[in-house]
One Martini backbone bead per residue (centre of mass of N, CA, C, O) as a GRO file, in nm:
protein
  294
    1UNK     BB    1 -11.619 -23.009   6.129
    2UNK     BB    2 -11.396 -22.950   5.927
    3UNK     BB    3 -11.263 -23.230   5.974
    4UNK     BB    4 -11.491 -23.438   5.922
    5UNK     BB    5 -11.522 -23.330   5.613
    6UNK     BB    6 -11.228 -23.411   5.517
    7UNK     BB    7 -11.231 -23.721   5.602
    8UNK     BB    8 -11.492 -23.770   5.408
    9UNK     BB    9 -11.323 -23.683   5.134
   10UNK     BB   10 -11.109 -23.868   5.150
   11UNK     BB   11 -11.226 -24.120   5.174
   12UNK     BB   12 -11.386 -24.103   4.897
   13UNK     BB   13 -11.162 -24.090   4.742
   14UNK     BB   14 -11.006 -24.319   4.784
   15UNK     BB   15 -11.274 -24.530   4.735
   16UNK     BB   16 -11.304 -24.442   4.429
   17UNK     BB   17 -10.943 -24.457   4.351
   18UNK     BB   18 -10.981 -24.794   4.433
   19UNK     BB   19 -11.113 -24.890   4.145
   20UNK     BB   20 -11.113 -25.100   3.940
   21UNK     BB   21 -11.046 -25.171   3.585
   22UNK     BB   22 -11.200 -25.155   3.246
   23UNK     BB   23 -11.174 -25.253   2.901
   24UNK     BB   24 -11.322 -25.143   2.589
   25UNK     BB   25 -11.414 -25.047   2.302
   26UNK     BB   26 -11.716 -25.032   2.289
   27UNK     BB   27 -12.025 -24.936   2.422
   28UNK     BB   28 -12.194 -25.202   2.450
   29UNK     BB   29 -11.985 -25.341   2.620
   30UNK     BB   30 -12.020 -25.182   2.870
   31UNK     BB   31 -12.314 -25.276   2.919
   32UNK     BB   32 -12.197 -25.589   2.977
   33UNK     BB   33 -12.047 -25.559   3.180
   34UNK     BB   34 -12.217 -25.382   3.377
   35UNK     BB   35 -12.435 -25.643   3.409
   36UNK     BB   36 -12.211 -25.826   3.597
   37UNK     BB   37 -12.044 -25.570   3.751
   38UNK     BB   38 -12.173 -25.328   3.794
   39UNK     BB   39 -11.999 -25.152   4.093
   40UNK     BB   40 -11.706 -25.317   4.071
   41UNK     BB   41 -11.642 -25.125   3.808
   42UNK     BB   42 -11.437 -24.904   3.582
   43UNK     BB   43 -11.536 -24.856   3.237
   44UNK     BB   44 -11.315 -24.824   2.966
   45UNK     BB   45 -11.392 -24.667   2.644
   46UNK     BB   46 -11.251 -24.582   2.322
   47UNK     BB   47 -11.508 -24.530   2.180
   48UNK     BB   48 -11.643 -24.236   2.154
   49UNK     BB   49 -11.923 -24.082   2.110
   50UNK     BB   50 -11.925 -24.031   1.762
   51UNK     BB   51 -11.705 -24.231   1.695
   52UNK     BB   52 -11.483 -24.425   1.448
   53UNK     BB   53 -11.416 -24.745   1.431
   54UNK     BB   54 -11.201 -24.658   1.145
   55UNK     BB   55 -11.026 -24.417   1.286
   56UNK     BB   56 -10.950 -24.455   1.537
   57UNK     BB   57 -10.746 -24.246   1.835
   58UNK     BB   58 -10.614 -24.258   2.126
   59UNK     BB   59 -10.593 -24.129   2.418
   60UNK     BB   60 -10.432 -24.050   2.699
   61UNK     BB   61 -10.643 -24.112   2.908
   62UNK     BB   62 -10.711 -24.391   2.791
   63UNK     BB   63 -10.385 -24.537   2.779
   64UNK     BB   64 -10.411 -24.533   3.138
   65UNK     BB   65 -10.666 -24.692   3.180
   66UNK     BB   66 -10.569 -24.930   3.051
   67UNK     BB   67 -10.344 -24.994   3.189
   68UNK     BB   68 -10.548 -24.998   3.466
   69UNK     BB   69 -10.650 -25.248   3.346
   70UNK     BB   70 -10.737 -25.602   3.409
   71UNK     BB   71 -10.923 -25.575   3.126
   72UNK     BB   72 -10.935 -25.633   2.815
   73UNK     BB   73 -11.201 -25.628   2.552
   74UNK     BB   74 -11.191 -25.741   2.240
   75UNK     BB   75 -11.401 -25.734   1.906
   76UNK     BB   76 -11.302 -25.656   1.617
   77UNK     BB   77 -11.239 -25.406   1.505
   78UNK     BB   78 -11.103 -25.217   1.318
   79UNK     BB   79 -10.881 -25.053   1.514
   80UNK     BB   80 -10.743 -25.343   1.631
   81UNK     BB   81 -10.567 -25.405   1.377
   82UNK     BB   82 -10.368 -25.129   1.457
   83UNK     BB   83 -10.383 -25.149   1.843
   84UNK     BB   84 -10.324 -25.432   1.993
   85UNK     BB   85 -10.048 -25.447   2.020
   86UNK     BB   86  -9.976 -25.179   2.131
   87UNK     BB   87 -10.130 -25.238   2.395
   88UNK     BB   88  -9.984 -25.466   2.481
   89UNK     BB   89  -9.708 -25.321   2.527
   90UNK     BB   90  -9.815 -25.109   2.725
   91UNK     BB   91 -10.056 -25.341   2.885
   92UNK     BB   92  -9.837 -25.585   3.087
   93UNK     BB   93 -10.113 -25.615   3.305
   94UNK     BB   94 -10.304 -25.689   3.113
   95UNK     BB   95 -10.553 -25.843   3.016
   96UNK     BB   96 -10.668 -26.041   2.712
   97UNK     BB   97 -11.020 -26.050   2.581
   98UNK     BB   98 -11.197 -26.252   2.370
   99UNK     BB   99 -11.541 -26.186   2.271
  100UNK     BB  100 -11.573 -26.406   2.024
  101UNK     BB  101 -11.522 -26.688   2.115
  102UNK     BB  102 -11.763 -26.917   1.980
  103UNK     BB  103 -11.791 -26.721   1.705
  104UNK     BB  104 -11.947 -26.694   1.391
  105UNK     BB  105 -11.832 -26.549   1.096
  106UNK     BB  106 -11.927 -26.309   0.865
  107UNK     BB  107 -11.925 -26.198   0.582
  108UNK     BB  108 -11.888 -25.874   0.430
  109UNK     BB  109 -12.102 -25.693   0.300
  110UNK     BB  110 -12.178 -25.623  -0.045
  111UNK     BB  111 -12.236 -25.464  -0.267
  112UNK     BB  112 -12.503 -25.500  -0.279
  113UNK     BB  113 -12.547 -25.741  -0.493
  114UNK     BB  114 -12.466 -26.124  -0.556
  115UNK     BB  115 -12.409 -26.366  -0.754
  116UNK     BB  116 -12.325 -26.741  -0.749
  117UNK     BB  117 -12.068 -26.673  -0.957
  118UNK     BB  118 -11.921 -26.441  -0.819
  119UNK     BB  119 -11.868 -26.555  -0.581
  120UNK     BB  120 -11.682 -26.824  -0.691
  121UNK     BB  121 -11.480 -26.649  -0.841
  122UNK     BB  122 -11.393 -26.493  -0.565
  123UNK     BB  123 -11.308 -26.685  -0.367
  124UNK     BB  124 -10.991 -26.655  -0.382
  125UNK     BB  125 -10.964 -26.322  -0.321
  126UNK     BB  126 -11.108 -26.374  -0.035
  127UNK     BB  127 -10.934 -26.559   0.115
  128UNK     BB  128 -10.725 -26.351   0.114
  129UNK     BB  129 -10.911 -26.132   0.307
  130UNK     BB  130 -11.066 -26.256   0.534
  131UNK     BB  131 -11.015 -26.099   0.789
  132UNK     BB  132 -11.129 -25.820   0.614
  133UNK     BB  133 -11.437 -25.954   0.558
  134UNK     BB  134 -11.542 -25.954   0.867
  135UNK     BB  135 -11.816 -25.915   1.082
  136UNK     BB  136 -11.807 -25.719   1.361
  137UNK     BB  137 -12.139 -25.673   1.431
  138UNK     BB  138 -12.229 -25.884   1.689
  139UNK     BB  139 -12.403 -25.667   1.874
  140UNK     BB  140 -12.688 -25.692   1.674
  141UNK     BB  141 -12.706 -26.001   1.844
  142UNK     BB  142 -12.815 -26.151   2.118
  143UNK     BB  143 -12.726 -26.457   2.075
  144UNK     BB  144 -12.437 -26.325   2.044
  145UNK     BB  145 -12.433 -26.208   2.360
  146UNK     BB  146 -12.431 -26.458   2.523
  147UNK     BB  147 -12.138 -26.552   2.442
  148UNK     BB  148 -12.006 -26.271   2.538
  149UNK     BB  149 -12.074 -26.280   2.807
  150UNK     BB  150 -11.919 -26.557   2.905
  151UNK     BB  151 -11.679 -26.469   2.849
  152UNK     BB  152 -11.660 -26.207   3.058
  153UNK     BB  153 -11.770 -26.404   3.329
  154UNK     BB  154 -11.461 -26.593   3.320
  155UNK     BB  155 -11.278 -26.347   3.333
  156UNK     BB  156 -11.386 -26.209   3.595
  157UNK     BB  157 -11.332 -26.446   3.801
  158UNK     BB  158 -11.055 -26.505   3.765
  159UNK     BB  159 -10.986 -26.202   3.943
  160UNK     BB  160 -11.274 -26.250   4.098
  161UNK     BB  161 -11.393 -26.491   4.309
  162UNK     BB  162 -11.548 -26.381   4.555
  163UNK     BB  163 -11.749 -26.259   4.347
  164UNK     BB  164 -11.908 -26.495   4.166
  165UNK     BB  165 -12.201 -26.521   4.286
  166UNK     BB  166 -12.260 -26.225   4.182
  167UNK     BB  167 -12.230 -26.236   3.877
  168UNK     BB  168 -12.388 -26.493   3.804
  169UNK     BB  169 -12.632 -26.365   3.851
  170UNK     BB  170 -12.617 -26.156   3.700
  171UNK     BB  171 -12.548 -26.338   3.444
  172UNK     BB  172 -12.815 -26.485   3.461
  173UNK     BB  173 -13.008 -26.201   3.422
  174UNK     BB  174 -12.894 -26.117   3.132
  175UNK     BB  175 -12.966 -26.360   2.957
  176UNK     BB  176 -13.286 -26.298   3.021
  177UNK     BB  177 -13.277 -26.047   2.849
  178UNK     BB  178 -13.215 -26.101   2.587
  179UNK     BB  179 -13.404 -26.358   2.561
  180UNK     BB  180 -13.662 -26.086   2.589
  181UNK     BB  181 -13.555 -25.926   2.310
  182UNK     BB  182 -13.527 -26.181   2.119
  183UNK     BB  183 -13.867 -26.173   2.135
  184UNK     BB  184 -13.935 -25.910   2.062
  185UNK     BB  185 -13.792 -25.909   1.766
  186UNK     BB  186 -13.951 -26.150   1.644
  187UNK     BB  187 -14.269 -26.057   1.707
  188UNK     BB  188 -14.217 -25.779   1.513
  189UNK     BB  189 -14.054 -26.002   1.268
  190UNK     BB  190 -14.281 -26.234   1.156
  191UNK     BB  191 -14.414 -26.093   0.913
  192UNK     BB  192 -14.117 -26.007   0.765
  193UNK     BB  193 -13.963 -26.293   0.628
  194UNK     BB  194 -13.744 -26.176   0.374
  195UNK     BB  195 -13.731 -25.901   0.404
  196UNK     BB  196 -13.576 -25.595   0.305
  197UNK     BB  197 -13.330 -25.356   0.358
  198UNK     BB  198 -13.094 -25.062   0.426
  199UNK     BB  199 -12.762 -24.976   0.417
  200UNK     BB  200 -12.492 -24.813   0.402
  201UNK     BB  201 -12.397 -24.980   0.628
  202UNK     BB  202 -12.319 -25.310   0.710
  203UNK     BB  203 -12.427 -25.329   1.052
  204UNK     BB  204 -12.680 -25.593   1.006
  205UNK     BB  205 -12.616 -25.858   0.915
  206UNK     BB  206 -12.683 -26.067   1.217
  207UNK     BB  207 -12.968 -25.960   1.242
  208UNK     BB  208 -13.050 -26.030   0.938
  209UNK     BB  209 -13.050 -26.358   1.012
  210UNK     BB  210 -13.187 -26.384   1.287
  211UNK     BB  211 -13.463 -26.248   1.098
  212UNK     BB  212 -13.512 -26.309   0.815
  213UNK     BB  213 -13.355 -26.094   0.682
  214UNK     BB  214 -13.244 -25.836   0.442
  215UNK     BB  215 -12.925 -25.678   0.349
  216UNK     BB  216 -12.848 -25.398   0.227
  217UNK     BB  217 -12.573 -25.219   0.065
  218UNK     BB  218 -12.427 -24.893  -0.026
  219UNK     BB  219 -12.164 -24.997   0.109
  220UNK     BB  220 -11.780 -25.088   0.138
  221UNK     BB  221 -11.554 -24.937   0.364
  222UNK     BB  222 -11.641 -24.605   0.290
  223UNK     BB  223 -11.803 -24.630   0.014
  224UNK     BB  224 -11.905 -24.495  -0.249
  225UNK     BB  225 -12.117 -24.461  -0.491
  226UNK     BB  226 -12.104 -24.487  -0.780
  227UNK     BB  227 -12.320 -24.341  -1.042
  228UNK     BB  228 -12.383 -24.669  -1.173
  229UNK     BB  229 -12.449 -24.789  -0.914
  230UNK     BB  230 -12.633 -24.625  -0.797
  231UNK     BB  231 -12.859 -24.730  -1.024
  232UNK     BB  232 -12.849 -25.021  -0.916
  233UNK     BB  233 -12.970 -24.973  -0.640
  234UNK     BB  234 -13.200 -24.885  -0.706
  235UNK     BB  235 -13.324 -25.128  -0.880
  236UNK     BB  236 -13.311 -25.286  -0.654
  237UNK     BB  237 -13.507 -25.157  -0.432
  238UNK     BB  238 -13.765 -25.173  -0.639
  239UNK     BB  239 -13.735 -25.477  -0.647
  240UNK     BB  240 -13.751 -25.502  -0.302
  241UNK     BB  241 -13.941 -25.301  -0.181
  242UNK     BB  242 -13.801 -25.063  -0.036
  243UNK     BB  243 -13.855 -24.872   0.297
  244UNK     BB  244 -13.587 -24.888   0.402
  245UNK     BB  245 -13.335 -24.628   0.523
  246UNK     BB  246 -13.018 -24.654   0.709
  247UNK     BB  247 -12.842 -24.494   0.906
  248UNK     BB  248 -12.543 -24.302   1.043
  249UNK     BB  249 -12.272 -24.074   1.193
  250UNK     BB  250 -12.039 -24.212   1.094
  251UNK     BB  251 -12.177 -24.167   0.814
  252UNK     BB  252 -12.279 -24.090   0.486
  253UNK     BB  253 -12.601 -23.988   0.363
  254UNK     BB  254 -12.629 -23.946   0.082
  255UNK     BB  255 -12.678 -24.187  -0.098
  256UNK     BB  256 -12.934 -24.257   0.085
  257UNK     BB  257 -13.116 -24.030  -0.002
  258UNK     BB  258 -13.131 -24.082  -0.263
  259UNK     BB  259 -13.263 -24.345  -0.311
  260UNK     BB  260 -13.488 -24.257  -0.175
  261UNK     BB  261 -13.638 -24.072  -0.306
  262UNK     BB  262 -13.679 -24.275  -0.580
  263UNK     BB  263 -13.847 -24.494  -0.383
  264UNK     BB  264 -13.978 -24.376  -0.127
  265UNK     BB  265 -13.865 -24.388   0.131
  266UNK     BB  266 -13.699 -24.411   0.470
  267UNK     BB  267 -13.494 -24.230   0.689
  268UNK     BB  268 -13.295 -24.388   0.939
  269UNK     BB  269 -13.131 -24.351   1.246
  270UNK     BB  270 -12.883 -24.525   1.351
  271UNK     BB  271 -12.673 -24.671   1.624
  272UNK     BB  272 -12.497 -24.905   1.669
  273UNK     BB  273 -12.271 -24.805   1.917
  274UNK     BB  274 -12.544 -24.756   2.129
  275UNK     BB  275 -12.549 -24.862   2.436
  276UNK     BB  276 -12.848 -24.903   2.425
  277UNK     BB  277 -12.848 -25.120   2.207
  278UNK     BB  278 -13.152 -25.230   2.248
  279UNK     BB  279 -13.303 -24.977   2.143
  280UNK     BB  280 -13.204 -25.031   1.870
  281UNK     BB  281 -13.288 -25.339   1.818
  282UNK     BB  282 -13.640 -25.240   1.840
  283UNK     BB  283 -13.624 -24.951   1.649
  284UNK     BB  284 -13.553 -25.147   1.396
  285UNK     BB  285 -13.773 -25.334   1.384
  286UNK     BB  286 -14.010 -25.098   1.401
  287UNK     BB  287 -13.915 -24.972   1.130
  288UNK     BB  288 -13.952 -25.208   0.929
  289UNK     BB  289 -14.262 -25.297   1.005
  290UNK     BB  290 -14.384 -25.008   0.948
  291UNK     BB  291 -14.297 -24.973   0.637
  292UNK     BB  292 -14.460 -25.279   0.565
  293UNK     BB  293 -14.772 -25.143   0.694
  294UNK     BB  294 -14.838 -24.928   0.491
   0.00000   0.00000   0.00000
């Protein structure tokens, strides 16, 4: 009895650390890469739980997993501008998948408003750094997540042709799951169309272009506002009628708390992280919608 038992942890151990690996950046994408590949990988994420993909750096659990694994999809964050090259170097036998490709990038929103004299001004000195004004958070935009959907279902099958039609499905019945967050976030702010929100960090531009709504930024890169500045969003703020203010865990919510209280709004913890990223991009609709039916 006990030889039977040991040899069925045997094969139990040998058949679970023979599953092969993927590495993402960031939570949303494990949720997209395991929506096609279900449990035939497992994927190794890189920013785990509560880290801020702004200072991120790996641990060596990470970059063991790195090198076992099959492809990394990488997408764009911040982290990636100092790391991506370094990975590339220790796993040269991973495949390294941009889940970008086919993405129009906007311009990372600018601390409160510019008009466009502003713009125009500074258009030479924006175009040098171009590359990091660049904002990285099309994952909380569903139909630019059907975009990176194709990129990893693509580069997926190319590892692993034999379970394509297993894929295939799996991966159009994802885009049909998009399809209908997208109408649900649709339905929930088509009363509020042009409505402004605030948030700290600015991980919301996506977003709010997909849903004909405004999002103001009370910083920029990881900066609080200066005392002056923070006046003049209190009055940006009071001129657009906000009523919420989106905060997350991984930045300062100081400044953020000062201006709810001035203007009497409230203030939401959201995760753009949240690997249920649905899950936020539900109940960032609903409490936009919430704040301006009160």
């Amino acid at each position: 009895m006990k030889k039977i038992l040991f040899l069925f942890i045997a094969m139990f151990t040998v058949l679970n650390a023979s599953k092969a690996e993927l590495s993402v950046s960031i939570l949303p994408q494990k949720y997209f890469v395991e929506k096609i590949v279900k449990d035939k990988f497992d994927v190794n994420v890189m920013v785990l739980p509560g880290a801020s993909p702004h200072i991120y750096e790996p641990k060596s659990s990470q970059m063991k997993s790195l090198v076992n694994s099959k492809i990394y999809f990488y997408i764009g964050v911040s982290f990636e501008k100092v790391w991506l090259d370094k990975f590339k170097l220790s796993a040269k036998n991973t495949t390294f998948v941009d889940t970008t490709i086919g993405i129009e990038k906007l311009a990372m929103a600018k601390h409160g408003h510019h008009d466009e004299e502003e713009i125009h001004t500074n258009h030479e000195h924006e175009n040098e750094h171009e590359d990091e004004a660049l904002d990285p958070h099309i994952w909380l935009d569903p139909i630019l997540v059907k975009v990176q959907a194709k990129n990893i279902y693509e580069a997926i099958i190319k590892i692993d042709s034999k379970n394509s039609e297993f894929y295939k499905a799996n991966y159009e019945e994802f885009l049909k799951e998009l399809d209908n967050l997208d109408t649900q976030v649709k339905t929930i702010l088509a009363p509020y169309e042009n409505r402004a929100f605030m948030v700290f960090h600015p991980s919301w531009g996506y977003f709010a272009k997909r849903y004909n709504l405004e999002q103001i930024a009370v910083e920029v890169e990881g900066k609080e506002p200066k005392p002056n500045e923070l006046v003049e969003l209190i009055k940006d703020a009071k001129k657009h009628d906000i009523k919420i203010v989106f905060v997350s865990a991984q930045f300062s919510q100081k400044s953020a708390k000062t201006i709810s209280k001035n203007i009497g709004a409230s203030v939401i913890s959201i995760d753009p992280l949240n690997e249920k990223w649905n899950e936020s991009l539900l109940l960032s609709a609903k409490e936009i919608a919430n704040s301006y039916s009160k």
